[in-house]
Each structure stands twice: as C-alpha cells, then as structure tokens.
N, C-alpha and C positions, 0 to 999 in steps of 0.2 A: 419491603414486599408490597405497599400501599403502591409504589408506583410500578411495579408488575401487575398488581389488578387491573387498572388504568392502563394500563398497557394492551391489555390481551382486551377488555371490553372495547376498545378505538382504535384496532389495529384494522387499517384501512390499504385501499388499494395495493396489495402486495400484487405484482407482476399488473399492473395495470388496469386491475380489478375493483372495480369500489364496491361499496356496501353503504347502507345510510347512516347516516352523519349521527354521534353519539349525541344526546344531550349537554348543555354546558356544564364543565365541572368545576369543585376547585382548581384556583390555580397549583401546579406542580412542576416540580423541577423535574427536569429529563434526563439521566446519565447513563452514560455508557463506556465503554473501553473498545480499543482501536486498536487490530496487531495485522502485519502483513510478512508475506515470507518465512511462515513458520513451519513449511513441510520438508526440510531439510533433516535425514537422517545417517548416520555414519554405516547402517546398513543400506542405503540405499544408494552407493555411491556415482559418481561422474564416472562415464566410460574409460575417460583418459586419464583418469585416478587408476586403474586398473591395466589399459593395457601402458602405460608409465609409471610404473609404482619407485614412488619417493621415499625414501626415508627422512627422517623427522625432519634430521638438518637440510635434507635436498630438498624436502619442501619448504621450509624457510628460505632457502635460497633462490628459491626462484619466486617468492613472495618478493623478495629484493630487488629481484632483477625487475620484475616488472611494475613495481612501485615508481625504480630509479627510472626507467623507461617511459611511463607517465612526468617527470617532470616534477615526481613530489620531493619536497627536503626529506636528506635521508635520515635528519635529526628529530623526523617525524615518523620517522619507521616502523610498523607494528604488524601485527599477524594474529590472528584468531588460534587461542588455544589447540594444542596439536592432542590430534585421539591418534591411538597407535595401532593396530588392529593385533590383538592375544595370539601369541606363538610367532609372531614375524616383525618384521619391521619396515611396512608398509604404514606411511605416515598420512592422515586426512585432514582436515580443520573439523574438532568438536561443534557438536550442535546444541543448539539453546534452547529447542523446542521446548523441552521439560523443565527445564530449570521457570522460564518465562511462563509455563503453568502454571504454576505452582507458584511464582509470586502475582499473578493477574487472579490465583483464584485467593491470596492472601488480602488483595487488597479489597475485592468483592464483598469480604467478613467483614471489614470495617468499614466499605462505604457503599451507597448504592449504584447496583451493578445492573439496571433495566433489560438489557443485551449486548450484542456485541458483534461489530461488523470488521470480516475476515477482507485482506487488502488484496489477496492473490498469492500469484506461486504457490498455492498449498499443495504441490505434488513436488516435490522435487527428484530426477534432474530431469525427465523429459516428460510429466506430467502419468495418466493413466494411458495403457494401449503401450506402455515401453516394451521394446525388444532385447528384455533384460531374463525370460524366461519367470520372473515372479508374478504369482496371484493378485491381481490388481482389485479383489475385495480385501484383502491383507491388505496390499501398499496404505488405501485408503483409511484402513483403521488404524493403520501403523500411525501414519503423517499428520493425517488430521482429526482423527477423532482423540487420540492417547492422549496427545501433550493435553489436552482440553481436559480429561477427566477431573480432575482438581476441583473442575468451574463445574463439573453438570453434578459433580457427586454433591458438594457444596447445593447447589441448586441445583434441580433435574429438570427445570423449567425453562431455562437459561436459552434463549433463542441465538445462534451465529447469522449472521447475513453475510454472505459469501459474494465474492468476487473474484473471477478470472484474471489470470497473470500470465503472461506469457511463456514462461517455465507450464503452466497447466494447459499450455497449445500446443506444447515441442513435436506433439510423436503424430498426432492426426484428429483429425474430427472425432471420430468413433473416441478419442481417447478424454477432450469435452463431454462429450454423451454421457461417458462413462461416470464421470464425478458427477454430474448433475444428477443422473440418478441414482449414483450415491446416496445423495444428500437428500433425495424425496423418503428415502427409507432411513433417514434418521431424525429423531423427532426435535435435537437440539439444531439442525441446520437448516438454510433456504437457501437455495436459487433458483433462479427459473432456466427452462429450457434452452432460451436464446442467450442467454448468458448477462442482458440485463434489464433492469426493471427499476421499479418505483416501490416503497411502501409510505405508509404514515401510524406514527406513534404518537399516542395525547390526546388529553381531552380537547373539544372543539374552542379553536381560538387560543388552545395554548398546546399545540400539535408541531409534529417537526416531518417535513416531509424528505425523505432520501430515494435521492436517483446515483443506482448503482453501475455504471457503466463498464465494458468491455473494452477496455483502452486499446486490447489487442489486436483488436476486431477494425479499432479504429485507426489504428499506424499501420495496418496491412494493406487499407485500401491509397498508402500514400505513396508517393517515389521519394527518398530524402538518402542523403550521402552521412555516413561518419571519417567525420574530418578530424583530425589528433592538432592537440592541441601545441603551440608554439612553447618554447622554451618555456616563456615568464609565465606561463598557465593561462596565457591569452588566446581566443578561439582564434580561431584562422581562417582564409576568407576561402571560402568554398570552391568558387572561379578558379583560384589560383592552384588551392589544392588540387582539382581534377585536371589543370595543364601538368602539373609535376607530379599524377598518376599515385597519388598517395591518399587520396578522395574515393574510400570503399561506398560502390552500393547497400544499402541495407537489404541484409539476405534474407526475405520472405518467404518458406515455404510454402510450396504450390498448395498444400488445403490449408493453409492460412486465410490466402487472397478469397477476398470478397465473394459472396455470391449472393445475386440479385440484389445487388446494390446496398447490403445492408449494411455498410457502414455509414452510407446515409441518411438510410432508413432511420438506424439508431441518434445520428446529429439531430437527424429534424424531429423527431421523438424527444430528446431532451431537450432542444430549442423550442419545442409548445408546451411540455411538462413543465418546467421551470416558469413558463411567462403564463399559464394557466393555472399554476398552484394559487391554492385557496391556505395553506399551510403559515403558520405565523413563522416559523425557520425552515429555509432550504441547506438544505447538505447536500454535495454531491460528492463522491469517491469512486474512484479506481485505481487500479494496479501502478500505472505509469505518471510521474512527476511531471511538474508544470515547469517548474526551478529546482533544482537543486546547487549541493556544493560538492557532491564526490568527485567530480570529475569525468562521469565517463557516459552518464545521461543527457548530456543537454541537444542534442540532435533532433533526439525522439522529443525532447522538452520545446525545441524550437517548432516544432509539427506539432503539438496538442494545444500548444496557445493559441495559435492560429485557427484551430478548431474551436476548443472551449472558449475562452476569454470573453468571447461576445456575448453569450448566454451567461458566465458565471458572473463576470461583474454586473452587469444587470439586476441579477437576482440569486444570486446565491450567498450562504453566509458564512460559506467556509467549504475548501475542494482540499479529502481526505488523499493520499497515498499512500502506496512501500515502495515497492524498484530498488528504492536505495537499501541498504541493509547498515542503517540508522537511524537516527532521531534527530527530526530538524524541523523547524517552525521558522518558515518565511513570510513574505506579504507582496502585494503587490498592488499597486496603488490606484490599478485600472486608467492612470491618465492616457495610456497608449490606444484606451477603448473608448473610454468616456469624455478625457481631453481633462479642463477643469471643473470638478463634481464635490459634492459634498458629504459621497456616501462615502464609512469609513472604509481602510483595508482592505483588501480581501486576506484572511489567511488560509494557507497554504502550508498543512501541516502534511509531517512525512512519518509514518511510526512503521517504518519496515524492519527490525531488527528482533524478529521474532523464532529465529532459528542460527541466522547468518549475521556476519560483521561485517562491517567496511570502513575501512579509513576516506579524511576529508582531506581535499585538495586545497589546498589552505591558498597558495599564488592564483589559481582560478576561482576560487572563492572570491578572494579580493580583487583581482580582474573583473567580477562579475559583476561584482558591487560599482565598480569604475563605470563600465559600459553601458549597465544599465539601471538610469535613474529610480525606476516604476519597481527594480524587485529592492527587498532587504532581506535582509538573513537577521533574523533576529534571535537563533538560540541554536547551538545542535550539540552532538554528543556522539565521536563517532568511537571505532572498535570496544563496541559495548553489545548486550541485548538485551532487548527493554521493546514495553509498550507506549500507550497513552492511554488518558480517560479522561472522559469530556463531561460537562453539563452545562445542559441549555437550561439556564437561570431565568424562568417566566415572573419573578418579582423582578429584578432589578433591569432583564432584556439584555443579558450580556450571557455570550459563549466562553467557560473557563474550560484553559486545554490543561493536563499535568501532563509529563512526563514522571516514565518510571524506567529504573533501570535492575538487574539482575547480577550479582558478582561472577565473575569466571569460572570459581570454583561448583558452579553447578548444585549452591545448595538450594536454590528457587529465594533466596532472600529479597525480601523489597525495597528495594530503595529510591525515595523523592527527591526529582533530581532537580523540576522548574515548573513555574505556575505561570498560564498569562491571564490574561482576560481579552475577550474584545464585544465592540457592542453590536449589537444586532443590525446587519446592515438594511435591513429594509425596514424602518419604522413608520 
C-alpha cells in the first residue's frame, strides 16, 4: 500500500497534463502487472461462429486445417479448450478472461500490485457500436470490467490504464467514443479521448513515465501488403508476391483512416515526449508488436519499427504489447538505429494472453532469428493464458519482467512461469 500512497500523491501528467513536481522521496520500487486481449467472451461470439456453427470436432478441424496451411509442424498441433454452448452442439474456443482474474488478483495478495496497464482489444469481436443487437453498457461491464473484479474487490483503489486495439476499432468511431467514455465513469479505469497519452508514477527522480500509444490509429495511416509466408516459415519477398497476386492489401476501414493527420500528430507527440522526459524510466506500450514469433503479425511489425525504433531505442526502457495471444519476451539490439552503441537491449515484452491463445510458429521463429541479427526471442509460452508483472527496481536500476501463466481448467490458479531482469537503459 506504501507505494499506492506514492503513487496517487506524484501521479503526474495523465493525458498530457502536468501538475507540479512532488517533493523528493524515498527511494521506492514501482510494480505493476501487464494483460492485453482480455475481452473475449463465449457470449459474445464472432459472426462466422454463428452464421457457420461448428461442432466441437469441426472446430478442431478446421483449427488443423489452418494451422497446416500456415506452415506450422503438425506435431505441434494444438487448440484452445472447446466451450460448447448448453442444449446444442455449437462448438467455440473457451475464454480466459476469468480464470486470468482471478489469478492476477491472487498474485496482487502476495505482491505489490501499484496498477495496471490494459494492452487493447478489450472488446471483443468488433469492439462497442457492434451490429450484434446487444446493450453496449452491458458488453462493457461484461468484457472488461467482470474478469477484473477479483483485482478492484481485492483493492478498490486499483487504477487500469487502458489501450486501444484494433478489435476495440472494428465497428466505427462512435464505437472508440463509446469505451472511452466508459471508462471516464469508472473509477478503476483511464483513457483519454484520443486514444493516447502520457502519465507518470513516483516520487521525483525515481518516477516512471508511460506513453500509451494508439497503434491502430498508427497502421491505418500506412499502405503495407500481408505476404504469407514460404514453406520453411521464411518471409517472402513482397515484389514478388504482388507479381504472383498472392500479396493482400491490408484492409483499412474507411473510419479507421486518419483524420487531420493524426497519425502524425501522435509520432511526433511521442518523438518530443520521450526526448523531453524528465522521468528516470520510460515505458511505452500499445496494442500492436514490434517482433513476434506467432507467425501471422510481422507485416504490421515490419510497419511500427519503422515508425517506433527511432524514438524507442533512444530512449525508452522497455515497449509493452498483446496482438499476440501469448507470452513472449524479445529484444532488440537497436544496432539497425543506433549502428555500434553501448546502451543495453531494448526489451520487448508481449503479455497478450489474457482471454485468448495462440500457438508459435516455431520454422519462422527460427527464420526470424536467421535473418535478423538485431531481434532475439529470448523466452515465450504459447497456447497458454497468462499475464505479466514488472518492477522498476530504483536501488539496483534494473526492470524485472515475470511471467505468469493460468491452467485450462479455468480454476484462476497461478502459476510462475519466468523471471528476467534488465538494466536500465538510460543511466
């Protein structure tokens, strides 16, 4: 609780707002927990769950089919527990939201749990404003406020910082609008308006500042192809895919695309925030990966490095995600930014498995690692669901990530899956 008091007296610039600077305090350690993807419910299903209704085996089957079709060994084969829906046999994939409750608010009893910053997609399948006929103050309390109760009853104090995902863009603007002001009438949540912002937590000199970014916002203002990958799970060269017409445009929804340039706006907003912080750690996080290994992100991953890179190696000490629906901790070495530098890492943690699973593509994994020297995959854990929890350690100046993971059977148990460290990249 000591570092909730500290918390709430030095909470600064939330949406780009400051306030004046706290007196110096003790030093204190900072922790938090990290989940993305957690608004997935078996009442809220996909449309094509509905007008294609599977039964359990047909949905397994075509979990195969399209596994095989990826390119992944089939001796790696797996599928997200099956929920069945009462009186039929209409088959779905179970959801984690609760169970992953229920062990993030077990592990908050034994350790310290400051806040907690939310990665995106908390609406699933097409966000708030769906043309599903349901009450979208219900959707909202359903998705994201339930699975959470564990955490606020536990604590009622307990702040979320929230991020847009693409899933929370699917249906229209109005259906943005709609979460964000959600979340103004709930006292354990924040976003802002435009969808992202800045806060800072800590006493002065030993504070952590986070820029929460719109990743969505920022792949919509972009033109980029999803190119399927070759046999051996090697990318495949773009050029050639669009001669042999198997090179899709990425499909943007018209109130997606930009308006008045604020995808911009938002770059060059986080390229002066980050180079103008006063903050002894920078975090940045959003929705969409830098690297991954699932297999089916790296398009969009080729399009945000090109973007981020140059402000995060710089000065950041670590860029949060989901997208994936796993658990993975990479790095990247910044040499492709910096060239030869002395500052450590960056890591590049992924904790989206907080409703949904996904399996790893194990030959493009290792492809990945081939081609490019600057990433490493240093840890993951896929068809599982699970969070993270971090603390920025102001005695020794190092960020320790954990991974936590949850068993299938849905009882919320917690389980310690991996520890890193890493040191503070701007000293």
């Amino acid at each position: 609780m000591k570092n909730r008091l500290i918390m709430l007296a030095s909470l600064l610039a939330v949406g780009g707002c400051s306030t004046q600077q706290p007196e110096p305090q003790n030093i204190d350690n900072i922790n938090f927990i990290a989940f993305g993807d957690g608004g997935y419910s078996v009442e809220y299903p996909k449309q094509k769950h509905i007008d294609k209704a599977l039964s359990k085996q047909e949905f397994i089957e075509e979990e195969r089919k399209d596994w095989l079709e990826d390119y992944r060994p089939i001796a790696e084969f797996d599928h997200a527990p099956i929920h069945v829906y009462p009186d039929t046999k209409i088959a779905t994939e179970k959801s984690g939201a609760t169970p992953v409750g229920l062990a993030m608010a077990k592990l908050c009893d034994i350790r310290p749990c400051d806040f907690a910053i939310q990665l995106g997609d908390n609406i699933y399948p097409d966000g708030a404003d769906a043309d599903d006929g349901k009450d979208d103050q219900k959707r909202m309390n359903d998705l994201i406020l339930a699975p959470l109760q564990p955490l606020f009853s536990q604590d009622p104090n307990l702040v979320v910082y929230s991020a847009l995902g693409n899933h929370d863009w699917k249906s229209s603007r109005k259906g943005v609008a709609l979460q964000t002001k959600w979340m103004k009438t709930q006292p354990n949540f924040h976003m802002d308006d435009r969808g992202y912002y800045s806060y800072k937590i800590g006493g002065a000199g030993q504070d952590v500042e986070f820029f929460v970014l719109d990743t969505n916002m920022l792949l919509a203002g972009q033109t980029f192809y999803e190119v399927p990958l070759l046999p051996d799970g090697s990318e495949q060269d773009e050029t050639t895919a669009m001669e042999k017409g198997i090179a899709e445009l990425e499909d943007i929804e018209p109130h997606e695309g930009p308006v008045n340039n604020e995808d911009k706006v938002q770059l060059t907003w986080l390229e002066d925030g980050l180079a103008k912080s006063t903050a002894k750690w920078k975090i940045v996080y959003g929705h969409h990966i830098l690297w991954s290994i699932g297999g089916t992100k790296y398009s969009e991953g080729h399009v945000l490095r090109k973007l981020l890179l140059p402000s995060l190696c710089q000065f950041a000490d670590a860029y949060i995600a989901g997208h994936e629906h796993d658990l993975e901790l990479l790095t990247d070495d910044c040499s492709t930014i910096l060239g030869d530098s002395n500052k450590p890492k960056l890591p590049l943690i992924i904790s989206g498995a907080a409703s949904k699973m996904r399996g790893k593509h194990t030959p493009f994994a290792e492809q990945q690692e081939k081609l490019y020297g600057q990433m490493d995959l240093v840890w993951s854990k896929s068809f599982t669901w699970g969070f993270s929890h971090m603390e920025l350690d102001n005695h020794k100046n190092m960020l320790k990530v954990e991974f936590y993971s949850t068993p299938r059977l849905g009882n919320g148990e917690l389980i310690k899956e991996q520890v890193f460290t890493f040191s503070r990249r701007n000293q």
